[in-house]
Every structure is written in structure tokens, then in C-alpha cells.
C-alpha positions as a Python dict, from the first residue, in 0.01 Angstrom:
ca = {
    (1, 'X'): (0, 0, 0),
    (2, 'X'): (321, 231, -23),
    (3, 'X'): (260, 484, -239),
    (4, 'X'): (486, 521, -559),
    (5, 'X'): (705, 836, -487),
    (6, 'X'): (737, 666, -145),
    (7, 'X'): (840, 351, -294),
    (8, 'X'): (1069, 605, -538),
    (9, 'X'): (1234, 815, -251),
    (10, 'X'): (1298, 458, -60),
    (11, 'X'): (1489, 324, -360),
    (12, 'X'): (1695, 580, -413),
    (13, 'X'): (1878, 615, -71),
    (14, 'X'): (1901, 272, -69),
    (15, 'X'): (2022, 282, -426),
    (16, 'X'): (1775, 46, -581),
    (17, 'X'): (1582, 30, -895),
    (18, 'X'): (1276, 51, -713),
    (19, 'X'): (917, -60, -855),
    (20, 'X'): (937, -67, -1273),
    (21, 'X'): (708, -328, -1403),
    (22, 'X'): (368, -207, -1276),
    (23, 'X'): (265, 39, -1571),
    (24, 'X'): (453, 286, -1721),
    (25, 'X'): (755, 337, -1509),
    (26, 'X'): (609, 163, -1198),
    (27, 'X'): (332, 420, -1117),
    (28, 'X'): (61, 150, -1072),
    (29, 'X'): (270, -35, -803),
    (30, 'X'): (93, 102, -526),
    (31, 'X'): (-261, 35, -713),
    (32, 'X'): (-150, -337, -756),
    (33, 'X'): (-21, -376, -412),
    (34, 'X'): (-445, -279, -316),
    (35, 'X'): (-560, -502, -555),
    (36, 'X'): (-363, -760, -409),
    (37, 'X'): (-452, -706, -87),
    (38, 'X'): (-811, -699, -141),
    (39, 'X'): (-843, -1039, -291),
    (40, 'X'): (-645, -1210, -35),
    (41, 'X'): (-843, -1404, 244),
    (42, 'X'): (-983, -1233, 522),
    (43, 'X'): (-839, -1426, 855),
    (44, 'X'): (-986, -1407, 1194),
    (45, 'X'): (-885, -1582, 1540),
    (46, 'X'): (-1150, -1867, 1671),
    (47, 'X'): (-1170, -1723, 1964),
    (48, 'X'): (-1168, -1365, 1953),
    (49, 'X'): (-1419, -1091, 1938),
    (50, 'X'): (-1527, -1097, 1604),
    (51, 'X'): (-1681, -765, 1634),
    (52, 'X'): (-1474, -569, 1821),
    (53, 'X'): (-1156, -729, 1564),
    (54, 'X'): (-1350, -626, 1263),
    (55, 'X'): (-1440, -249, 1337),
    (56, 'X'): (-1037, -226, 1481),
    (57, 'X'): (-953, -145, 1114),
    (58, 'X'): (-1194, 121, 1063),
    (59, 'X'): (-1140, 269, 1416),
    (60, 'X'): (-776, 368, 1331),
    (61, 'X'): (-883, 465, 947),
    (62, 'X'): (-1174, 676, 1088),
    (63, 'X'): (-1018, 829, 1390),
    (64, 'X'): (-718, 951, 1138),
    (65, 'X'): (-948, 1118, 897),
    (66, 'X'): (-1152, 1315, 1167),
    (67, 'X'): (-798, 1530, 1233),
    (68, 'X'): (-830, 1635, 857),
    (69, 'X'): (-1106, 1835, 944),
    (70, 'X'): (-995, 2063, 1113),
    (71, 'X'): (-661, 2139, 849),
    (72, 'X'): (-677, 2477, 649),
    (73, 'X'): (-558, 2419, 335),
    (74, 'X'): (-647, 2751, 212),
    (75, 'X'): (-752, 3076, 249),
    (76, 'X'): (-1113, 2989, 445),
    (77, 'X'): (-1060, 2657, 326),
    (78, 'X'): (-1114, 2388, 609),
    (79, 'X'): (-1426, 2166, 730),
    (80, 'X'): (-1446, 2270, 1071),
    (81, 'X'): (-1288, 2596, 1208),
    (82, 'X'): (-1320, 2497, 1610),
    (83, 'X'): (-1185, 2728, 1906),
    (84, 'X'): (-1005, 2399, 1982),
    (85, 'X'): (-865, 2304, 1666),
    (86, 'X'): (-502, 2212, 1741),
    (87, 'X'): (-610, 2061, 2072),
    (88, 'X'): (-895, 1854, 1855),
    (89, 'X'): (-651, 1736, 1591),
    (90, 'X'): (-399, 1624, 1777),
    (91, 'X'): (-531, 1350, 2019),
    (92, 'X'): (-735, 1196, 1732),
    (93, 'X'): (-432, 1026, 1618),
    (94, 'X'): (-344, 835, 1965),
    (95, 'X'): (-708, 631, 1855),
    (96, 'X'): (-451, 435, 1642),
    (97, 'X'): (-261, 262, 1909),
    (98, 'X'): (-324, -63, 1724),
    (99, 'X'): (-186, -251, 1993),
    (100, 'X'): (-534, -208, 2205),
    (101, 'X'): (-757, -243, 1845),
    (102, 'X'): (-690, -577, 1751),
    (103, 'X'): (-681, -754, 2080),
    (104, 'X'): (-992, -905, 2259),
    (105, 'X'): (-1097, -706, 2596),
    (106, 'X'): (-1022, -974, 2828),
    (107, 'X'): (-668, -918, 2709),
    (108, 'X'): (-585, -553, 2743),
    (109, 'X'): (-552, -576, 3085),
    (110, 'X'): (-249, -772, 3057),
    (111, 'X'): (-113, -610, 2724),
    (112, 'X'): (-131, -299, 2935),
    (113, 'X'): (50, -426, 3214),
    (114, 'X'): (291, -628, 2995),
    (115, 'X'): (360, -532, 2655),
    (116, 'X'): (152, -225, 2620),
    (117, 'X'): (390, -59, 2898),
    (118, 'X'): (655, 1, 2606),
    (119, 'X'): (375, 189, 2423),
    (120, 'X'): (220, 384, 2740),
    (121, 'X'): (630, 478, 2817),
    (122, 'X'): (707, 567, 2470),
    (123, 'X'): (360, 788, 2430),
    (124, 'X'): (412, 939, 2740),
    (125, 'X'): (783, 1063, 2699),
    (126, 'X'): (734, 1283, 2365),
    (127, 'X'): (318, 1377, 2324),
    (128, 'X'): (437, 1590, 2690),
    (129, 'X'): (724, 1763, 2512),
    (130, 'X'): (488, 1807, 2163),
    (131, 'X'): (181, 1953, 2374),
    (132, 'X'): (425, 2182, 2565),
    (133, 'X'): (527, 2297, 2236),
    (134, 'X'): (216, 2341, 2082),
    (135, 'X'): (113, 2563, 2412),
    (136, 'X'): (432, 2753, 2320),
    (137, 'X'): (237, 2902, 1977),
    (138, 'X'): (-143, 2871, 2014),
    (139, 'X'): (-136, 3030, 2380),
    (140, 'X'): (176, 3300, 2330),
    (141, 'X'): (238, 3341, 1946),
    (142, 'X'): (-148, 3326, 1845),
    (143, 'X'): (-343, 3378, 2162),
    (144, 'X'): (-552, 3090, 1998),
    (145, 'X'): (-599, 2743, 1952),
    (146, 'X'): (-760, 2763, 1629),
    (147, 'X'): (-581, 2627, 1333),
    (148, 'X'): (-689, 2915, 1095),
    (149, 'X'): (-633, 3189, 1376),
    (150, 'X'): (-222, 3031, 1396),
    (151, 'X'): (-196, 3050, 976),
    (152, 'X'): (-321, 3358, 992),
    (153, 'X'): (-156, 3499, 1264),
    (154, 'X'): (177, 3402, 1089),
    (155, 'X'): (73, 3557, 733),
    (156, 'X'): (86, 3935, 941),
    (157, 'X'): (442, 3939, 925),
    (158, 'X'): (562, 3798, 582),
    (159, 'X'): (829, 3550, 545),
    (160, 'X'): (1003, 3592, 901),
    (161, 'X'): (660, 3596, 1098),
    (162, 'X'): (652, 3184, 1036),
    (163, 'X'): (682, 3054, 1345),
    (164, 'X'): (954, 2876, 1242),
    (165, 'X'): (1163, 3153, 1302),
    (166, 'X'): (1019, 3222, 1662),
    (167, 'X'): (1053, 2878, 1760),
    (168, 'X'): (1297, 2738, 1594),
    (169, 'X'): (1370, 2494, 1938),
    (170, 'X'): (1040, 2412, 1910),
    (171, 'X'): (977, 2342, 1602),
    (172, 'X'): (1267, 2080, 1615),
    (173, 'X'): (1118, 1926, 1913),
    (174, 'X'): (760, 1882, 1739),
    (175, 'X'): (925, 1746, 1405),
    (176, 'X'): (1102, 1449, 1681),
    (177, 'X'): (790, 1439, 1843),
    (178, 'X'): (580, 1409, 1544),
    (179, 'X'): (792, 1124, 1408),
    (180, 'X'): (748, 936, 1750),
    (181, 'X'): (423, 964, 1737),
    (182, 'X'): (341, 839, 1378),
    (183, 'X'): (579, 565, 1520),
    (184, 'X'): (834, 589, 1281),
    (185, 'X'): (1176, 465, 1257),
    (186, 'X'): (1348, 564, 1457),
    (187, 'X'): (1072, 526, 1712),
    (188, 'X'): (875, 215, 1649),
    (189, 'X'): (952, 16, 1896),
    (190, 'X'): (543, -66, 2000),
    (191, 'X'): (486, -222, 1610),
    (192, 'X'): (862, -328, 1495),
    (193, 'X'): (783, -584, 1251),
    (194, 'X'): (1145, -738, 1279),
    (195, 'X'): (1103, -835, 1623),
    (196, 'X'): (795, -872, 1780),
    (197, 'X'): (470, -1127, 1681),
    (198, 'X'): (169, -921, 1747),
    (199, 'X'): (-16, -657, 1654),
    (200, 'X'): (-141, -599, 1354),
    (201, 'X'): (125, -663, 1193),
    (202, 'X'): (13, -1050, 1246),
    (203, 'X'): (-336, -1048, 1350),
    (204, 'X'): (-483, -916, 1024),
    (205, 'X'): (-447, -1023, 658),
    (206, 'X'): (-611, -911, 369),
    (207, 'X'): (-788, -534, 368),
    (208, 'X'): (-821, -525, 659),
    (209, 'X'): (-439, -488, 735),
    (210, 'X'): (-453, -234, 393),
    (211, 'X'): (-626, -35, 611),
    (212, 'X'): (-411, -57, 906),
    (213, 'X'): (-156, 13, 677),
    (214, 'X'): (-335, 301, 511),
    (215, 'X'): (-388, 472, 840),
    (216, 'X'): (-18, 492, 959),
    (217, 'X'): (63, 702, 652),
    (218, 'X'): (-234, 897, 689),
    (219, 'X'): (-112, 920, 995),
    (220, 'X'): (199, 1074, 850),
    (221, 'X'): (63, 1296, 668),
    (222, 'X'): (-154, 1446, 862),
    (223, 'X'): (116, 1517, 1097),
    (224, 'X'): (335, 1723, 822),
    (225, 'X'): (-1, 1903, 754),
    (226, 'X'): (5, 1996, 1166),
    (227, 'X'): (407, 2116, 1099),
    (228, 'X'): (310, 2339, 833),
    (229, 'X'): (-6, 2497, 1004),
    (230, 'X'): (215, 2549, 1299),
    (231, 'X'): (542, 2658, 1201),
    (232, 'X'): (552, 2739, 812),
    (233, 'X'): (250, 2962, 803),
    (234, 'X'): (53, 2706, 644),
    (235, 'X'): (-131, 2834, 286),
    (236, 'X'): (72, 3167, 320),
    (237, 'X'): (397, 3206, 139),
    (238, 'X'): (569, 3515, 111),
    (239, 'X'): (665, 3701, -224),
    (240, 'X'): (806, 4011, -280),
    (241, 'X'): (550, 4265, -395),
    (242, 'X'): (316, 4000, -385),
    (243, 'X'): (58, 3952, -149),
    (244, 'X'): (-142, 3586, -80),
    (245, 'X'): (-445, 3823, 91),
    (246, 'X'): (-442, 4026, -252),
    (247, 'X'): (-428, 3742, -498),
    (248, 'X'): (-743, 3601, -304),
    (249, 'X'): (-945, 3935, -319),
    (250, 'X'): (-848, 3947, -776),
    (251, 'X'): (-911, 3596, -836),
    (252, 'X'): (-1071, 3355, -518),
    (253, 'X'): (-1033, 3078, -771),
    (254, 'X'): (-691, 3111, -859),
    (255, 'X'): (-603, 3211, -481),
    (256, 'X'): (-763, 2900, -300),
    (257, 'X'): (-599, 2684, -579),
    (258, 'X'): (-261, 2849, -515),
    (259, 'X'): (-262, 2830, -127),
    (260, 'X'): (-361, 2463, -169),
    (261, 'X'): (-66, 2408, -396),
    (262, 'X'): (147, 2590, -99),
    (263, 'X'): (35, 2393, 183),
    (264, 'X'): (104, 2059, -18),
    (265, 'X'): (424, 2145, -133),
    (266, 'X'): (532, 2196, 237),
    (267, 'X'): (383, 1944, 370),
    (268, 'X'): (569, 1647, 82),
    (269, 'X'): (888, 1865, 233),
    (270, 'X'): (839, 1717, 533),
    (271, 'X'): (709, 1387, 411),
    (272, 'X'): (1040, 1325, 252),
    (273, 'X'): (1219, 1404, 578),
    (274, 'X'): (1030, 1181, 758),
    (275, 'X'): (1116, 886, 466),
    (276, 'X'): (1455, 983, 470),
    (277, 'X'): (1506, 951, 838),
    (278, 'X'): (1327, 599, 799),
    (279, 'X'): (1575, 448, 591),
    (280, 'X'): (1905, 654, 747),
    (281, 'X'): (1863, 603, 1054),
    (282, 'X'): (1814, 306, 1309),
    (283, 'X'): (1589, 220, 1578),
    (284, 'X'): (1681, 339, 1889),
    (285, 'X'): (1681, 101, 2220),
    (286, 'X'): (1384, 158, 2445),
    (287, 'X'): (1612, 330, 2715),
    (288, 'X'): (1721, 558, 2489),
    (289, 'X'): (1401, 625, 2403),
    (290, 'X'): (1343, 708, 2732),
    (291, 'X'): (1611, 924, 2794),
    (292, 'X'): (1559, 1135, 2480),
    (293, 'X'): (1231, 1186, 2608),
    (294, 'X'): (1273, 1288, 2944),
    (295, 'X'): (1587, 1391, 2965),
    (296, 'X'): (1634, 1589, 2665),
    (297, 'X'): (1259, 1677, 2503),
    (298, 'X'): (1070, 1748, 2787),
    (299, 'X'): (1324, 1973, 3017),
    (300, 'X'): (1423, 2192, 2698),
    (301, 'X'): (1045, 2230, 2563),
    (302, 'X'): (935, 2347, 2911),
    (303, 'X'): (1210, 2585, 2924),
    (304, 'X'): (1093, 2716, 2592),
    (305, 'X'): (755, 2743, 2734),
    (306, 'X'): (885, 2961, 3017),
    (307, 'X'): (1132, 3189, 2785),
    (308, 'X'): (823, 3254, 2539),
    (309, 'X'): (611, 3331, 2861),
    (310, 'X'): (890, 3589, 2986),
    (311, 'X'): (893, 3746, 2638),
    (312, 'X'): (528, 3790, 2605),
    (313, 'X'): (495, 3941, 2974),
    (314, 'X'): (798, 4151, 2913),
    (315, 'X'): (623, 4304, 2555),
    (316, 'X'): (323, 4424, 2747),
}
């Protein structure tokens, strides 16, 4: 279910060929690899909860799709503009902890106290340091914690009002942060295929694993769409003598199709980071997971907290 520039960008820092035989160039690769997947037989354990196994699937596919809402992708161009945007957004992605989804109920209680402890540790020691950082703009930067009030707020000030340039500590932090939550190399220790038999990585077959599969990299994605809202002033770019506001008010058309061509751009920026750091680096050991996490992300993203705090009181 890889798409094909992922399957492209893959192969060529691992110096492969990459997919070739699936239609002109290999383009269709990704459309065979659904086909495939759809045909293939549907398993499910004897003595599981059907039920609760089959909507696990559509649970992490659903719960993925509801953060999309709440993206502008241009100029007055989201689904839901909430007070609570970022705040919304955010915690639908932890609904994919597919650890929990694909196990009966009479089990959770000792995946939590056994297994799912590597995933509760792991959450625990970067979403701190992310939320921290997301306090850092919405409640200092923006005085909001709607998505459109943060773009917006960054498009007063041109190039250099991205809050990339404000928080440039921070915005490192979220990009780690983001990665360790999409559970990424080099933080997937709860799903590592390589080394551990369960999950869905062996309870599902067929679709219903497609879908699994499909959510992680919506997953991904939706997390580059929360870097650019945050810190690259999302459907706003800067050009000289050129305003985004004034193309909007000539031409709405041309504007909205423009600042949706701007927010996608950045966003594949940081969805080639985020495959490049897959296949560069490797996966860290669970205690240095730990350490980066508490040791590192969440002491310097609370002091960035308190030195944006003593800016904003000192500006009054």
C-alpha cells in the first residue's frame, strides 16, 4: 500500500531500482499492491471478538481522517474551524494505538500491564514535550488554539513571521515528536515488525491490514499538515511585492488553488524528511528512548515554554 514516490524516494537512498514493471515506469505499483490485498483471504482468530476485531480497522482509518477536518488548506478553506482546533486534531491520532484495536478485551488488561507498557512509556515521553510545544504558539504566538487563527496569525508578518523563526527549538522538538508519534523509525519500537509477533502486523491479513496500513501514513501525513499549520505559516507564502491576501481578493479561484498548492508542497517537504530519516537512521533502544524523552525533550520544551512566557509578559 506504499505509495509510488514513497516507494521512489525509498529506492533511491538505498540505491535500488525501485518498482518498474507495474505500468509505465512503476506508477501503478501502489494500485497493484491494493488489488492484491483486497483479494487475499480475510483471517480471523477462533476465539476472539469478532466484532470488536472487525471495526479495529476502521477505528484507526476513521479516527485519522476526523484530524483532517480541522486542516486549512487555504484561504477559508477547512471543514471545521473549532476554538479547539489544534487541541482537537492532535489526540485523534493516539485512537490508532493498534496494539489495544486488535486484541480481545479480556486481554488488554495484561497487554497494558505487559507489553503495552513500552507503548504507554514511549507515548508518554514525547506527546508531553509536543503539547508543551504546541502551548508555546497557540497560547503566546497566536493567543488561539484555532488552526486558521495560527496560519493567519503568521501571514501578518511575511516570510520571518513563520513561526519557524520564533521557535525554531520548538519546532525541532515537534518534528522528533511528530515522528514518535506516527511511530516511525526511529521510534517504532510498540509495532517493529522485525522483532515482535503481534499486533497488527500478524493479527490481520487481507484489507483489513490495507487499512491498518493506510492509516499509519495517513497518519503521516496528517502530521506534516500539523508542521506546516504550525510553524511554516501554512497556505501563506511570502513574495516580494506579492501579497497571498491580494491574490485572493483578484481571483478567489486562482487564490484557494494556489494556497492549496502551498500547503502541499510543504507538507511532501516534510514527508520526505520523515522517509529519509526511515531508511538513514536506526531504531533506537527503548532506554534511549526514554532518555531522549525525558531527559532531553521534555526539560528543553518546558524551558521554551517559560522563555516565550517571559517574552510575552515583558512586551506588554
Amino acid at each position: 500500500m506504499d505509495s509510488y514516490g514513497y516507494l521512489e524516494i525509498s529506492a533511491g537512498i538505498q540505491q535500488r531500482i525501485g518498482p518498474e514493471y507495474a505500468g509505465p515506469l512503476g506508477i501503478l505499483q501502489a494500485l497493484a499492491d491494493g488489488t492484491k490485498l483486497l483479494f487475499k483471504e480475510d483471517l480471523r482468530p477462533s476465539r476472539g471478538n469478532t466484532p470488536l476485531f472487525s471495526i479495529g480497522p476502521s477505528i484507526a482509518v476513521i479516527s485519522i481522517l476526523l484530524s483532517y477536518s480541522v486542516i486549512p488548506v487555504s484561504n477559508h478553506l477547512v471543514l471545521a474551524d473549532l476554538n479547539i482546533g489544534i487541541f482537537y486534531g492532535l489526540p485523534s491520532q493516539v485512537l490508532l494505538r493498534s496494539d489495544f484495536l486488535c486484541q480481545d478485551m479480556d486481554q488488554i488488561i495484561n497487554i497494558l500491564f505487559f507489553s503495552g507498557l513500552r507503548a504507554a512509556a514511549q507515548a508518554i515521553s514525547y506527546e508531553i514535550p509536543l503539547t508543551l510545544c504546541v502551548l508555546s504558539i497557540s497560547l503566546r504566538l497566536s493567543n488561539s488554539l484555532s488552526t486558521v487563527d495560527i496560519v493567519e496569525a503568521q501571514s501578518k508578518y511575511g516570510f520571518w513571521g513563520w513561526n519557524l523563526w520564533r521557535q525554531p527549538i520548538g519546532f525541532i522538538i515537534f518534528l522528533i515528536s511528530s515522528l514518535a508519534e506516527c511511530e516511525r523509525l526511529p521510534f517504532d519500537l510498540p509495532e517493529a515488525e522485525e522483532e515482535l509477533i503481534a499486533g497488527y502486523q500478524t493479527e490481520y491479513s487481507g484489507i483489513k491490514f490495507g487499512l491498518f496500513y493506510v492509516a499509519s501514513y495517513l497518519n503521516l501525513l496528517i502530521s506534516s499538515l500539523f508542521v506546516t499549520v504550525l510553524y511554516l505559516g501554512g497556505w501563506n507564502i511570502s513574495i516580494p511585492y506579492i501579497s497571498m491576501l491580494e491574490l485572493f481578493e483578484k481571483d478567489q479561484i486562482f487564490g484557494t488553488t494556489i494556497g492549496i498548492f502551498i500547503t502541499l508542497a510543504k507538507t511532501y517537504l516534510f514527508l520526505f524528511i520523515s522517509i529519509a530519516t526511515r531508511w538513514t537512521l536506526p531504531r533506537l533502544r527503548m532506554d534511549q528512548l526514554l532518555n531522549l524523552g525525558w531527559k532531553f525533550l521534555l526539560p528543553i520544551s518546558l524551558g521554551n515554554l517559560l522563555l516565550t512566557t517571559s517574552f510575552q509578559l515583558f512586551s506588554l
